[in-house]
C-alpha positions in Angstrom: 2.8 15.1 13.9 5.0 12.0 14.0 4.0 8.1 14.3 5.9 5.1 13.7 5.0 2.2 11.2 4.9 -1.5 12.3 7.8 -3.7 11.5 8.9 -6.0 9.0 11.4 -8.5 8.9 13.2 -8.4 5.7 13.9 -12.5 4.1 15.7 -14.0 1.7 12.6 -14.5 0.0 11.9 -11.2 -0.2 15.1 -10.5 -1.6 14.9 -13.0 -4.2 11.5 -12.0 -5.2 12.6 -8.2 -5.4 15.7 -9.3 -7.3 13.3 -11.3 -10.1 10.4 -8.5 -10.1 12.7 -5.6 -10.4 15.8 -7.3 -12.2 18.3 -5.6 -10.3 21.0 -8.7 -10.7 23.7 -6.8 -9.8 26.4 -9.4 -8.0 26.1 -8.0 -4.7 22.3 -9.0 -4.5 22.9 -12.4 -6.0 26.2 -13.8 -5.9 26.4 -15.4 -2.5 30.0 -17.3 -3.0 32.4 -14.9 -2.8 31.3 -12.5 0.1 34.5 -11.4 0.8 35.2 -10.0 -1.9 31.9 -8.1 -2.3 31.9 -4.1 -1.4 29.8 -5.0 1.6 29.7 -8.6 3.0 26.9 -10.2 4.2 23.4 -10.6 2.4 22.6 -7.2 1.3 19.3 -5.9 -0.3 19.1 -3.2 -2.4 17.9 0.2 -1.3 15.2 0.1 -3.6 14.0 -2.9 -1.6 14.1 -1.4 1.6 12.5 1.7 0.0 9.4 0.0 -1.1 8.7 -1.6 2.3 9.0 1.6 4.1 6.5 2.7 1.5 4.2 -0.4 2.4 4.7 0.0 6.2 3.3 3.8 6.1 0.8 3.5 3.4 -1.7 2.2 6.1 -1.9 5.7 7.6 -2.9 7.1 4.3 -5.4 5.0 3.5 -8.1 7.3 1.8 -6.6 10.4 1.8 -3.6 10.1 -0.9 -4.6 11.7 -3.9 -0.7 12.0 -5.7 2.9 11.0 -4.9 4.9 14.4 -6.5 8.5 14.5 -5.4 10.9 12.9 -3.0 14.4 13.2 -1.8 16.3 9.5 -0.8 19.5 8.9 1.0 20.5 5.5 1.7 22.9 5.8 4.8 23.8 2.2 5.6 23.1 -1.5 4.2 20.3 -3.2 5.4 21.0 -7.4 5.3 18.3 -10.4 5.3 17.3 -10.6 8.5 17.3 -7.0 9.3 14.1 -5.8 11.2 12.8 -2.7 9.8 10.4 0.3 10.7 9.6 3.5 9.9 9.5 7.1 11.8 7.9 9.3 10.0 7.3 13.2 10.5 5.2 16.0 8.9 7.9 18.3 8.1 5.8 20.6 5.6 2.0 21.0 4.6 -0.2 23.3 2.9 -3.5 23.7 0.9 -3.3 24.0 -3.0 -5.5 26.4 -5.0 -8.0 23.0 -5.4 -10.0 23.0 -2.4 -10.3 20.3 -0.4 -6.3 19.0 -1.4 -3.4 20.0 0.5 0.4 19.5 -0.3 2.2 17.3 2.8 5.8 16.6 3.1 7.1 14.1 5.6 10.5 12.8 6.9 10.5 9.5 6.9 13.5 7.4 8.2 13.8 3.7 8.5 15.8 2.3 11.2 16.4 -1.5 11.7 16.6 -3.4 14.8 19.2 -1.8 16.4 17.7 1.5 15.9 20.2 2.9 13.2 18.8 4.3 10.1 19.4 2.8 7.3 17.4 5.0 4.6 15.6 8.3 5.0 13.9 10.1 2.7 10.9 13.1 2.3 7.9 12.6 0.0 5.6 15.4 -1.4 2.1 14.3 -1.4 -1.1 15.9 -2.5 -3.9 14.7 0.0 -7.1 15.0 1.0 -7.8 17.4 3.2 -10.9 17.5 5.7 -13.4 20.5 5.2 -13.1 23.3 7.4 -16.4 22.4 9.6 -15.4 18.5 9.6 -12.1 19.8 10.9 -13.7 21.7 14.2 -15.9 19.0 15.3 -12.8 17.1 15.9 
């Protein structure tokens, strides 16, 4: 199964807001005179930032069904900037039920690409879930 999120513009208002909420004031999130001597120029948001609106963008398909957020692998694989327009693609890449019945165990792949379709961040969350009963599942 695969699906793709909505998108989301990322602002400098979001980045400020992130930057005050989280207090990640590192330089290169809020030092905008010297870009060019920054490791990446431009107006760069932090990973965490983008990581949290993938979240946000997916969490619509889940609605009801997320029971527990276990585990997750992150790789960050190129900056995203204010004005960046993201999305996410995401994948079931593993599920199974747990000894609980009615829960199930579901790892996806999810990768965020911005507007020029290059991903930016990927990473593959373990959820428990709600699962639909066995009968539910055949009237379908």
């Amino acid at each position: 199964m695969r699906f793709r999120s909505r998108a989301r513009t990322v602002t400098e208002a979001d980045l400020v807001s992130f930057i005050n909420l989280s207090w990640l004031n590192e330089e290169l999130f809020t030092d905008t005179s010297d870009r060019a001597h920054m490791a990446i120029a431009g107006r760069v948001v932090p990973g965490a930032l983008v990581y949290a609106f993938a979240e946000g963008l997916i969490t619509p398909s889940m609605q009801g069904t997320g029971l527990a957020f276990l585990n997750a692998e992150l790789d960050i694989a190129a900056p995203t900037f204010v004005g960046d327009t993201i999305h996410v693609e995401c994948e079931v890449i593993e599920r199974r039920p747990t000894a609980k019945p009615g829960r199930g165990l579901v790892r996806t792949r999810n990768s965020v690409l911005n507007q020029d379709g290059k991903t930016v961040l990927t990473y593959t969350p373990l959820r428990m879930m709600r699962m639909k009963p066995a009968d539910e599942k055949k009237a379908h």
